[in-house]
C-alpha positions as CSV (number, residue, x, y, z in Angstrom):
1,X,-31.2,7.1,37.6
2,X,-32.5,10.6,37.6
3,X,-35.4,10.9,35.0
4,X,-34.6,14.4,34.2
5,X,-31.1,13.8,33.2
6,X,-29.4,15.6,30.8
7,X,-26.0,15.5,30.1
8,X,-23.3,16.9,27.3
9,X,-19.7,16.9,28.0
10,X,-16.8,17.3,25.8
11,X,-13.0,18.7,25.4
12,X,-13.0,21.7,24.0
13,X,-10.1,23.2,21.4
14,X,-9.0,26.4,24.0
15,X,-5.9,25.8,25.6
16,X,-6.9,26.1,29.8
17,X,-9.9,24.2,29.6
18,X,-9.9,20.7,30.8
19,X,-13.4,20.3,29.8
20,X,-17.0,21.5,29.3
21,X,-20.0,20.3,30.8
22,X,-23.8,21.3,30.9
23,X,-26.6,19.3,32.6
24,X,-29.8,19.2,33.7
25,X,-30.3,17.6,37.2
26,X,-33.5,16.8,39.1
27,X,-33.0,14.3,41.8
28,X,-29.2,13.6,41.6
29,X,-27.0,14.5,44.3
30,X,-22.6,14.8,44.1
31,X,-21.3,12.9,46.8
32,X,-18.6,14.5,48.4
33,X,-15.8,14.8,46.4
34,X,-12.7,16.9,44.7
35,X,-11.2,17.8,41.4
36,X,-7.8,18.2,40.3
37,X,-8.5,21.3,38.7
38,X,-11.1,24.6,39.0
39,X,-14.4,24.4,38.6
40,X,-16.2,27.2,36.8
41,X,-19.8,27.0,37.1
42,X,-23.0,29.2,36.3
43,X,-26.8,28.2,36.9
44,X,-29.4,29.0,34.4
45,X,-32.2,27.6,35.8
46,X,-32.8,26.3,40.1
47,X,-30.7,26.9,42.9
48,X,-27.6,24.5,43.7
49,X,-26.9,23.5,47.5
50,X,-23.0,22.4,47.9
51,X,-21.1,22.0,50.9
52,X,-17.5,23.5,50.9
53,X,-14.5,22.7,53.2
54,X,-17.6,22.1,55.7
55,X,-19.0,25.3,55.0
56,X,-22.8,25.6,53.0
57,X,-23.5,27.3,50.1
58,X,-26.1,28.4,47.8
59,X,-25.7,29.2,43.9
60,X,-28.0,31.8,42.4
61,X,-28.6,32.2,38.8
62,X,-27.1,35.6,39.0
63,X,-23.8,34.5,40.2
64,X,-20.5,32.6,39.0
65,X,-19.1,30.0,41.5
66,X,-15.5,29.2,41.6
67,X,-14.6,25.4,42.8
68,X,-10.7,25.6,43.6
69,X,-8.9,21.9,43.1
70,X,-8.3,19.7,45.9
71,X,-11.1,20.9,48.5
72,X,-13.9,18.9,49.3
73,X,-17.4,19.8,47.9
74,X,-20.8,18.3,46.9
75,X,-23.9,19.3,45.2
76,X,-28.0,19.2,45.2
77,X,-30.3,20.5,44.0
78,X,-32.0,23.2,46.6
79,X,-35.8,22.2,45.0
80,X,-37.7,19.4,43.6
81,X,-37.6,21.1,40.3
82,X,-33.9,20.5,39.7
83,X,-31.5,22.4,38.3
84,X,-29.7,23.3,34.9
85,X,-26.1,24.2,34.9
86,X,-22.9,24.9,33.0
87,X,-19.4,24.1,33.9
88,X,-16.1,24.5,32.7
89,X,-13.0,22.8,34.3
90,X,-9.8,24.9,34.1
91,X,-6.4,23.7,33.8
92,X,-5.0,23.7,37.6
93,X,-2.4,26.4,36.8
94,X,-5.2,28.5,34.8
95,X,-4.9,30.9,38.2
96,X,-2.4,30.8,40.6
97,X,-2.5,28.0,43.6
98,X,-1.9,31.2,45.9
99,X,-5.6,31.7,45.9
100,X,-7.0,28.5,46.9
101,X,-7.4,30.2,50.3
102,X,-9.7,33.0,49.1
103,X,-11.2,31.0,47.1
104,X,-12.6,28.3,49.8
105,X,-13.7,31.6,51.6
106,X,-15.9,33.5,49.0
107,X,-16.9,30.9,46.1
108,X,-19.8,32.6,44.9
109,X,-18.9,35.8,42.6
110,X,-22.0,38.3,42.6
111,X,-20.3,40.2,39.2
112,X,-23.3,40.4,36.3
113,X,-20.6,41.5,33.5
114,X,-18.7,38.1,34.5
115,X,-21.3,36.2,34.8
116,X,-22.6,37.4,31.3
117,X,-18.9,36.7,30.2
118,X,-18.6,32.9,31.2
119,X,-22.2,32.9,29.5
120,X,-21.0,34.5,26.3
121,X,-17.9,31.9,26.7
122,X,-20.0,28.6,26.7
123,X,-22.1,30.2,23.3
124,X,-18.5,30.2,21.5
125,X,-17.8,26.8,22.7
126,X,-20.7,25.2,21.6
127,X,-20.4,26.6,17.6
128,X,-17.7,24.9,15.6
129,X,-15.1,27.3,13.8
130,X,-15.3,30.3,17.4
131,X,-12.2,28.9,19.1
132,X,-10.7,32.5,19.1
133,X,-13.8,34.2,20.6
134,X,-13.5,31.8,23.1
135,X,-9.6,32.2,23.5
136,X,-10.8,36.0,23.9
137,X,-13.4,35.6,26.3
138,X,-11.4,33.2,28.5
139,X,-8.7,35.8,28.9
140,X,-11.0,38.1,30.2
141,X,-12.6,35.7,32.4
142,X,-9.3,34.3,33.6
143,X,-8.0,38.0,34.6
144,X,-11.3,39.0,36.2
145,X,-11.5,35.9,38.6
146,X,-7.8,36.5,39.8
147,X,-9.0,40.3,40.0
148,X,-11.5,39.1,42.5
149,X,-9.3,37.0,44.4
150,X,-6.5,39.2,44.9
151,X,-7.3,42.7,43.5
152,X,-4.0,44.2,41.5
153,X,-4.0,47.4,39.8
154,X,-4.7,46.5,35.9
155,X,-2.3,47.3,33.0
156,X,-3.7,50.4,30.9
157,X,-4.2,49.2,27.6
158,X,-1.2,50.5,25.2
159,X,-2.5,51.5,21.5
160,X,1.2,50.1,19.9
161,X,0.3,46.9,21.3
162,X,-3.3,47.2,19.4
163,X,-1.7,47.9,15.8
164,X,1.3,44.6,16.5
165,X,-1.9,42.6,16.7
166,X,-3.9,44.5,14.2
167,X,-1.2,43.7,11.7
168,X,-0.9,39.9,12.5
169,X,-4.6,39.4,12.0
170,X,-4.4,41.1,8.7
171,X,-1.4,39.2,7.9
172,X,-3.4,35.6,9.0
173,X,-6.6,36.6,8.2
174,X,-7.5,33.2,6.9
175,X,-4.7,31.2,8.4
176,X,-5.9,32.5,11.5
177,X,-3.9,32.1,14.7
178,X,-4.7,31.6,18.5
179,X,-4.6,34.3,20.9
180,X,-2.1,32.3,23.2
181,X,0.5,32.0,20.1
182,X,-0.4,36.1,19.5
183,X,0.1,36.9,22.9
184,X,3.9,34.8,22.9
185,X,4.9,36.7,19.4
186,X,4.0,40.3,21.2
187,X,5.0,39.2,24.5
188,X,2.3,40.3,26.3
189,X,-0.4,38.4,28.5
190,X,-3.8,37.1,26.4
191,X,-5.8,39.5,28.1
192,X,-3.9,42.5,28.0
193,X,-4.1,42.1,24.7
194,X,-8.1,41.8,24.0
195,X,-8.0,44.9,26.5
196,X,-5.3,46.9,24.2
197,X,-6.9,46.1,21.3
198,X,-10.5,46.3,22.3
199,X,-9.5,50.0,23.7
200,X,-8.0,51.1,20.7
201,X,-10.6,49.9,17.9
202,X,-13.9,49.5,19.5
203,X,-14.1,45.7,19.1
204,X,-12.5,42.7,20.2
205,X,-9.8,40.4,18.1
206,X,-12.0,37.9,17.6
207,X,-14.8,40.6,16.4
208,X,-12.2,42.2,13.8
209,X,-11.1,38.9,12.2
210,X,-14.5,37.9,11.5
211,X,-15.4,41.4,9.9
212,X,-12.4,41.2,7.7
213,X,-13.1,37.5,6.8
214,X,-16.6,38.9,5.9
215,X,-14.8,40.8,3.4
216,X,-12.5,38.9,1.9
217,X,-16.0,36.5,1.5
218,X,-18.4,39.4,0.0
219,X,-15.3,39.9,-2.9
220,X,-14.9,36.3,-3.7
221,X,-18.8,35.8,-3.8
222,X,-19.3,39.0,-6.4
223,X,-16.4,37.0,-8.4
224,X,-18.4,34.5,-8.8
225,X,-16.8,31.8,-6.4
226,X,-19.3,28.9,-5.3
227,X,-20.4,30.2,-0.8
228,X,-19.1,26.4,-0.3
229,X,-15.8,27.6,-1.6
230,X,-15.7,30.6,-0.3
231,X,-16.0,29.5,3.5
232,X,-12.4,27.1,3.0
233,X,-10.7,30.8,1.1
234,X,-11.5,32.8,3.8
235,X,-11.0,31.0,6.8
236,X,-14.1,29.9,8.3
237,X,-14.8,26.4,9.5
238,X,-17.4,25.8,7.2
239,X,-19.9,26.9,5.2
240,X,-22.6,27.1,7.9
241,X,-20.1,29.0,9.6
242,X,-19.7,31.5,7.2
243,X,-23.8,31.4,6.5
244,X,-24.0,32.4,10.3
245,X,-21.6,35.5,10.4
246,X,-22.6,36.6,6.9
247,X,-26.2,36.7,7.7
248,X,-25.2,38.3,11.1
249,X,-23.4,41.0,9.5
250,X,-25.3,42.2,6.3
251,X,-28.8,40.1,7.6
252,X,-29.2,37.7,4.0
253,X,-27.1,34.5,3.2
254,X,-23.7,34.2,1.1
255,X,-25.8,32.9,-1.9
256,X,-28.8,35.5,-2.0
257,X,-26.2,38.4,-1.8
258,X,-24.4,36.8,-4.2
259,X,-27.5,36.3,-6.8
260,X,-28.9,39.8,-5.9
């Protein structure tokens, strides 16, 4: 067994992803071997060797490399010192089979702002209560790789579309809702949406549901209301949740805002 093993693996609530994984690898090596789905992968730390479809690659920690399902690869680390990754595993029809082909050809993406995208993704998915970030960021991401693969001229953002979905998220502000069910009631594609709405307002959905949850929270704790209570009214996952965002946003906690 490798020493410097480190492994964390779970299924994360975002409809696409089959499944999250981040390791830390020193002397293990990935036979040869496929998935059933995409592999999204970033390095934070070493270089990866893999072998594609007989072809030999290098990963970078500046790049984002896209596994397509059913096409032979393995892995190694390219040094002694091992390497530290993270990985998401996307639903097979998360982009369509149609770009397998380019995929096999070019599966290292040189693309900082996506690469800092898939980062920002895999923060969301590790904090309990930020499955809409993450719905957000993965529409992005989702749209940019099939950008890449087969390059299409994007939809201009449409400021109606912003105030349908400005609305909804003022109607659920602590229900909350998930970008896919949003994007079904304004039939319109996820990421068209975070586009239209990002264009017209200066911040993402996720961004503007938080802020107005921050609200709703600073009322309730000038009330009076218990910060325990106070997460569960406004529609945070918990009170460490709302700690994190509140401190974020006006730099003290729920109670010493409260008491001051």
């Amino acid at each position: 067994m490798d020493a410097g093993q480190r492994v964390t693996a779970w299924r994360p609530a975002v409809a696409g992803i089959v499944e999250v994984l981040h390791a830390r690898y020193t002397g293990h090596t990935y036979p040869m071997h496929t998935h059933d789905c995409w592999t999204l992968l970033i390095v934070d730390d070493g270089v990866i060797e893999y072998d594609l479809n007989r072809t030999h690659h290098g990963v970078l920690r500046s790049q984002v490399t896209l596994l397509p399902p059913d096409v032979a690869h393995d892995g190694r680390a390219a040094t002694p010192a091992g390497f530290r990754k993270r990985v998401l595993y996307l639903e097979p029809a998360t982009l369509d089979t149609g770009l397998i082909g380019a995929a096999v050809d070019a599966p290292n993406l040189t693309e900082p702002a996506l690469r800092q995208r898939v980062h920002r993704l895999h923060q969301a998915l590790v904090q309990p209560g930020e499955e809409f970030a993450a719905q957000s960021r993965f529409a992005l991401i989702r749209e940019g790789l099939a950008q890449h693969l087969r390059p299409t001229p994007t939809a201009r953002p449409e400021p109606a579309l912003a105030r349908r979905l400005r609305r909804l998220l003022d109607e659920r502000t602590v229900d909350g809702l998930t970008l896919e069910l949003a994007a079904r009631e304004l039939d319109a594609s996820p990421a068209h949406l975070v586009r239209s709405f990002t264009g017209a307002y200066g911040l993402a959905p996720h961004a503007y549901l938080t802020g107005r949850r921050i609200d709703a929270a600073r009322r309730l704790l000038l009330r009076g209301v218990p910060a325990g209570q106070v997460a569960a009214a406004t529609g945070f996952y918990d009170q460490p949740h709302l700690t994190r965002h509140f401190r974020r946003y006006l730099g003290v906690t729920p109670a010493r805002y409260a008491a001051g």
